[in-house]
Every structure is written in structure tokens, then in C-alpha cells.
C-alpha positions in Angstrom: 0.0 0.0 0.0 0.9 3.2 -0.5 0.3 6.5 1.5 -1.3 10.1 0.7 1.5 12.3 1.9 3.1 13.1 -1.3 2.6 13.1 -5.0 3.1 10.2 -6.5 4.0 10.1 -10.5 1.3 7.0 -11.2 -2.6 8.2 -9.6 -3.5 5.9 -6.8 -6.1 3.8 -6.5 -8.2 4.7 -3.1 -10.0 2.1 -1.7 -13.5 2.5 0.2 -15.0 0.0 2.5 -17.6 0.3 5.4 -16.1 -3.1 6.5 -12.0 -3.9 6.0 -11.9 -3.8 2.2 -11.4 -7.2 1.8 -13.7 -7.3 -1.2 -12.6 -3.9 -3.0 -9.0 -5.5 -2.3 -9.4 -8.8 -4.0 -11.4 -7.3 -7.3 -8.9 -3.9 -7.6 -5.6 -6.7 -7.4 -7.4 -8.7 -9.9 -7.7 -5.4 -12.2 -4.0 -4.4 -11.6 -2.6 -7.8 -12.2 -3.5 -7.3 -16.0 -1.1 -3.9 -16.0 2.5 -6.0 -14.8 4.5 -3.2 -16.0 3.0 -0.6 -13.6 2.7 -0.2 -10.3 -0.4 1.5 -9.2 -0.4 2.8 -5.4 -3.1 1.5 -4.0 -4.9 2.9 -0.5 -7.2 1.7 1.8 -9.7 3.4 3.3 -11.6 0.8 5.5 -14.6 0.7 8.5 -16.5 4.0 7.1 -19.2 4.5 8.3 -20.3 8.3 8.4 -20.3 11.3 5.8 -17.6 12.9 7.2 -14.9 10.2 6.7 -16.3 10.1 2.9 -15.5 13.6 2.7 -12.3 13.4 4.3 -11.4 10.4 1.9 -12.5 12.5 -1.2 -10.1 15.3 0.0 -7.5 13.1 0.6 -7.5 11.6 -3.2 -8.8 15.0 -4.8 -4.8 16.2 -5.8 -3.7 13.1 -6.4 -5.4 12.7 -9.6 -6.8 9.0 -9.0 -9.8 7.2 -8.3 -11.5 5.7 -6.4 -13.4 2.1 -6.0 -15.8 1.6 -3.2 -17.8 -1.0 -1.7 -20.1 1.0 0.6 -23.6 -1.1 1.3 -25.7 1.5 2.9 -27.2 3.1 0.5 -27.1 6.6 2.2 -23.0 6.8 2.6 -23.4 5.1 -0.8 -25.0 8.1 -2.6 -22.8 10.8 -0.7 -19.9 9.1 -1.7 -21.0 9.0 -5.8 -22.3 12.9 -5.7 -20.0 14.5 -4.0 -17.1 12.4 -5.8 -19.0 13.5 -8.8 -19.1 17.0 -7.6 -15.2 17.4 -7.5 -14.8 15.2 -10.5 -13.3 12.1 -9.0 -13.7 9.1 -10.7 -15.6 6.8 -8.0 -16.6 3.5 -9.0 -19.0 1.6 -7.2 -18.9 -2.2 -7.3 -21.3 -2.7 -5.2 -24.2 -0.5 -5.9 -25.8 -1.8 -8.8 -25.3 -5.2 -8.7 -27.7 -4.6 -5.2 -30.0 -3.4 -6.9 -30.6 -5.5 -9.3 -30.4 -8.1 -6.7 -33.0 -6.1 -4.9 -35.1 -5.8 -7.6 -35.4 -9.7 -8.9 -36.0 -10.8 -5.6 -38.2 -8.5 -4.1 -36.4 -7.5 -0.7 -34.4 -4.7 0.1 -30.8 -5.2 1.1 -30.0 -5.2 5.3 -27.1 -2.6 4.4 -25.1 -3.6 7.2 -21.0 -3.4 5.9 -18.9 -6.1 6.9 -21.9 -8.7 6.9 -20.0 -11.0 4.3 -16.9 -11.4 6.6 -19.2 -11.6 9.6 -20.8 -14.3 8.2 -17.6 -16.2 7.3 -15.5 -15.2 10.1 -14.1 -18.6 11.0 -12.6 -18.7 7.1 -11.2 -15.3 7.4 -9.8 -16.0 11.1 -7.9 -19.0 9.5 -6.7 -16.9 7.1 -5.2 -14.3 9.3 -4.0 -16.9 11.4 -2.1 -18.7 8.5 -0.6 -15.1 7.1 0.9 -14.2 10.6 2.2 -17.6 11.0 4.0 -17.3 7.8 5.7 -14.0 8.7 6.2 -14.9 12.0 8.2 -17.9 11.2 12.1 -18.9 12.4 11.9 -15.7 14.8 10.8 -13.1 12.1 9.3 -9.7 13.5 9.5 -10.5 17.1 8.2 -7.2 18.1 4.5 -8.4 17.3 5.2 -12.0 19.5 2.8 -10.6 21.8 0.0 -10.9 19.3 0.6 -14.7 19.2 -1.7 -17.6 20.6 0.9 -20.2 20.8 4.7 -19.5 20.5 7.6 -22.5 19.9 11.0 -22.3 21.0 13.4 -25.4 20.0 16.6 -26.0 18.1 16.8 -25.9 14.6 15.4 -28.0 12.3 13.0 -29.8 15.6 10.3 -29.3 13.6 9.0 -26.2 14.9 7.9 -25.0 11.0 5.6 -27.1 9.8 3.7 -27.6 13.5 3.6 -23.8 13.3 1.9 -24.2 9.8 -0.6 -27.5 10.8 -1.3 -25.2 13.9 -2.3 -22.1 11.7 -4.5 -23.9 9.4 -6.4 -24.9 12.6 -7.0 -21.4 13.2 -4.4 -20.6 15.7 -1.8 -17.4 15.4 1.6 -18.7 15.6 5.4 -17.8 16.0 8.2 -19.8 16.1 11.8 -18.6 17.3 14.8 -20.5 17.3 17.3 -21.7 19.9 20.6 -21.3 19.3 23.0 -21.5 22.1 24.6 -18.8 23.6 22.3 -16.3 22.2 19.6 -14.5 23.4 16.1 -14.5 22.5 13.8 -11.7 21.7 12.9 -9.8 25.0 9.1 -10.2 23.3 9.3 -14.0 24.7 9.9 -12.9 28.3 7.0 -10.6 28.6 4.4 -13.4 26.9 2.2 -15.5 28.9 4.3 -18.7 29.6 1.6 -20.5 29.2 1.4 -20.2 25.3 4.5 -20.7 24.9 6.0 -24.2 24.5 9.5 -25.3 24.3 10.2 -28.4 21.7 12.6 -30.9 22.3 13.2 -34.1 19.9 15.7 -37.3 20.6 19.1 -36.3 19.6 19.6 -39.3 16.7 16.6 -37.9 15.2 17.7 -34.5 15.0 21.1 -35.5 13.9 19.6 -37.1 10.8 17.1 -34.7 10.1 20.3 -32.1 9.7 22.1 -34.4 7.5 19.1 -34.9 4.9 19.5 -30.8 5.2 23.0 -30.7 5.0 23.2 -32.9 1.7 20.4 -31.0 0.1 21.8 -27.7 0.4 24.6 -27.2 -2.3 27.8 -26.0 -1.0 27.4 -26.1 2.8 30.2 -26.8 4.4 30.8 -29.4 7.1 30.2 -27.7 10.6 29.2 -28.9 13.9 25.4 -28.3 12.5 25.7 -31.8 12.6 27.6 -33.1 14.9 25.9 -36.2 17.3 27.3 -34.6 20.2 26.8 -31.1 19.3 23.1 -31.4 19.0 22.9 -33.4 22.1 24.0 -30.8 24.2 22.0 -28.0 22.0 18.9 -30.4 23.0 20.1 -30.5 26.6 21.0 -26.2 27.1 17.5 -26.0 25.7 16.0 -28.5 28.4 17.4 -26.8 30.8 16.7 -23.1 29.5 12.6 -24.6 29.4 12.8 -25.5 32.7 14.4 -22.4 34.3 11.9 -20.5 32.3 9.1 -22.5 33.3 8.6 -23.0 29.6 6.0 -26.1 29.0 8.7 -29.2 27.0 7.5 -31.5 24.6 9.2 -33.9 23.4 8.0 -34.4 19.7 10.1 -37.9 19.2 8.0 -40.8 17.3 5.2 -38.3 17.2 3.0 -37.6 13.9 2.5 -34.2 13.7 -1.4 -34.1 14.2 -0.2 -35.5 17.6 1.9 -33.0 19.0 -0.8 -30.4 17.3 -3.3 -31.9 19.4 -1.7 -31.7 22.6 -0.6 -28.2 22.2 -4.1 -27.1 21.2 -5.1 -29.5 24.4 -3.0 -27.5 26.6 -3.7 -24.2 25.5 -7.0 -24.8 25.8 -6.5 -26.1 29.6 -4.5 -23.3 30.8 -6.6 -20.9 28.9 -10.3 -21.5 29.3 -11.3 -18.1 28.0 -9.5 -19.2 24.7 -12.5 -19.8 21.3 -12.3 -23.6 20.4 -10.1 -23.7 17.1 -12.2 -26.6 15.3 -10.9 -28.3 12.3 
């Protein structure tokens, strides 16, 4: 996204929602896709709801030469938005208005007119997709400022299998981060101010882990031989994280001989003990 402070050399694109834009989103990225050699900003605008953010949002785009594309469903914010947009000569185009009314019209009823119904509707879907997307950028200890906003965080060694349990997890509809262990360095000051109770520290037998590097080490092209995989090595990486759990008061599980759906299910099982208040994930 881009932002309205300065003048940009390509229009942007401002987008309208009385809900988060999800829909205006998806259809304008579809649009933009077919222009690969140009990059349109594009601006969001989301959760208006009265005349006066309208307005504001029509000033805000007035100098900059674009347009606008809006998804408002009440019909009042609706026909501000198209006269006074008209008024200044913005371009506004309205995705949703006409396909309502034709709706309207075949069927006899009049729309509810209530923005963000759609995602309301859906809103285990879209909580499973926000739970997968900050999963994804909140792997292998990436932006650790926003750990706080996790439900579950994993700590273990590398290649434990922290990853792809973060992933299963996500797809259940749980927000998770995973940060590495690596001896003799510190981890994010985030993980000390969390809830111990969502976080969980993995630990796997040390003959498993060393062959779990070496299928890593001989895929990678050109890695050199370290102590990344080195029997004893790992086994006391696997122990100083033992011990680091425990003086934490970190929650260990051991993920040896476990199928993944297993070790998902007791996590999930604990959170869910510890944390009553917690919404039941389903799958």
C-alpha cells in the first residue's frame, strides 16, 4: 500500500469499504494484475461509516489525480460518496451499488445494508486466514516485536520441527510464531514478557535431530561441514534448551515418534486447559 503524503507520479487507487476492504481489495488486485509493467499505489480506506470520513477520503484523493473504487452497502453513505465524488470530478466507481440493486429488484427485498456482513458471516474462514498469514511471517523468529499478538509460541533448536507444527497449527485457526534456539544467544525480549503459558518449548531425541540435519545438510549445495551436525553437538544444544525450558518455566514437549497431528493436538489440548477463556479452534 501506498500512503497520501506526497505526489506520486502514477494516480493511486483509493480504496472505500464500510467493513476492511477485503472485497474492493481482492477485485482492484485482480484489475492491476493485467497492468505487470506498472505499479499503481493503491490505499485503503476501511470501516466507514459516516459522511464525514467520505469527505475526508474524497479530500484526501482530490490532488492526487486518482480514483476511487468503493464497496459502501448502505445506501445513504453510498449516494454521498458517488455525488460529492461527482461533484469534485473524482472518478468513483462503485462495485457494489448496482449489482444490489438489481439483486433487490429480482427478488423483491431490500438489502440489510449492514458493511462487513460478508466477513461476519464467514469469520471462522477469514480468522484462519489471518492466522495462517501471521504464522507465515512470523516464522524462524521473524518480526518478534509483534510475538505478543501470538496464541501459541515455539522455542526449539533448529530444524526440531517447529515450521511445519507452526503451519498444521495455523491452518487450525491458531496465530503462531516460532523462534529459534541457538546457544549462547539471546532470545527476543518479546518472549519474556508473553504468557508462559502459550509458549512451548520443543525438544526431539538427539539421533533424530542429527539425521534430520544431515538430509539438510546434503540437500543444500555447497554447505560446508560444521558442527550443525555433529551427534554430540546437537545433544548438548537439546540439553541447554532442556534446561533453558525449565528455568523459564517454559511447557517441554518432546515431539520424538510423534506424527505431527499428535503433537498439534496436545498443544491445542494444553492451551485450551490453561486458557479457558480461549474460542475452540475446530478443524
Amino acid at each position: 500500500m501506498a500512503d497520501m503524503t506526497g505526489k506520486a507520479d502514477i494516480p493511486p487507487v483509493c480504496l472505500v469499504s464500510g467493513g476492511a476492504g477485503a472485497s474492493a481489495e481482492q477485485v482492484v488486485l485482480t484489475v492491476l494484475a493485467q497492468f505487470p509493467e506498472t505499479k499503481v499505489p493503491v490505499v485503503k480506506i476501511a470501516h466507514v461509516r459516516t459522511f464525514e470520513q467520505i469527505k475526508d477520503a474524497i479530500d484526501r484523493i482530490e490532488d492526487q489525480g486518482g480514483l476511487i473504487v468503493h464497496t459502501l452497502v448502505d445506501p445513504s453513505l453510498r449516494d454521498y460518496m458517488n455525488t460529492l465524488a461527482k461533484q469534485r470530478g473524482i472518478v468513483a466507481v462503485d462495485i457494489m451499488g448496482d449489482l444490489l440493486e438489481a439483486i433487490s429488484a429480482m427478488i423483491g427485498q431490500a438489502p440489510v445494508g449492514r458493511p462487513g456482513l460478508y466477513r461476519q458471516l464467514n469469520r471462522e474462514y477469514f480468522e484462519r486466514v489471518e492466522a495462517i498469514e501471521y504464522s507465515m511471517s512470523h516464522d524462524d523468529g521473524r518480526n518478534p516485536g509483534e510475538l505478543p499478538e501470538a496464541d501459541i509460541v515455539l522455542l526449539g533448536v533448529s530444524r526440531v520441527g517447529k515450521t511445519p507444527l507452526s503451519m498444521y497449527l495455523s491452518v487450525l485457526g491458531w496465530k503462531v510464531a516460532n523462534v529459534p534456539f541457538i546457544k549462547d544467544q539471546p532470545l527476543p525480549d518479546e518472549i519474556y514478557k508473553i504468557d508462559r503459558d502459550r509458549i512451548i518449548g520443543l525438544v526431539i531425541e538427539a539421533q533424530r535431530l542429527t539425521i534430520h540435519r544431515r538430509i539438510r545438510h546434503e540437500r543444500i549445495a555447497g554447505m560446508q561441514s560444521s558442527s550443525y551436525n555433529d551427534p554430540g553437538t546437537i545433544f548438548e544444544e537439546i540439553e541447554e534448551s532442556r534446561r533453558f525450558f525449565k528455568m523459564n518455566g517454559f511447557y517441554t514437549m518432546d515431539i520424538s515418534n510423534k506424527p505431527l497431528e499428535t503433537s498439534a493436538d496436545e498443544i491445542v489440548a494444553r492451551i485450551m486447559k490453561r486458557k479457558g477463556h480461549c474460542p475452540e479452534k475446530e478443524r
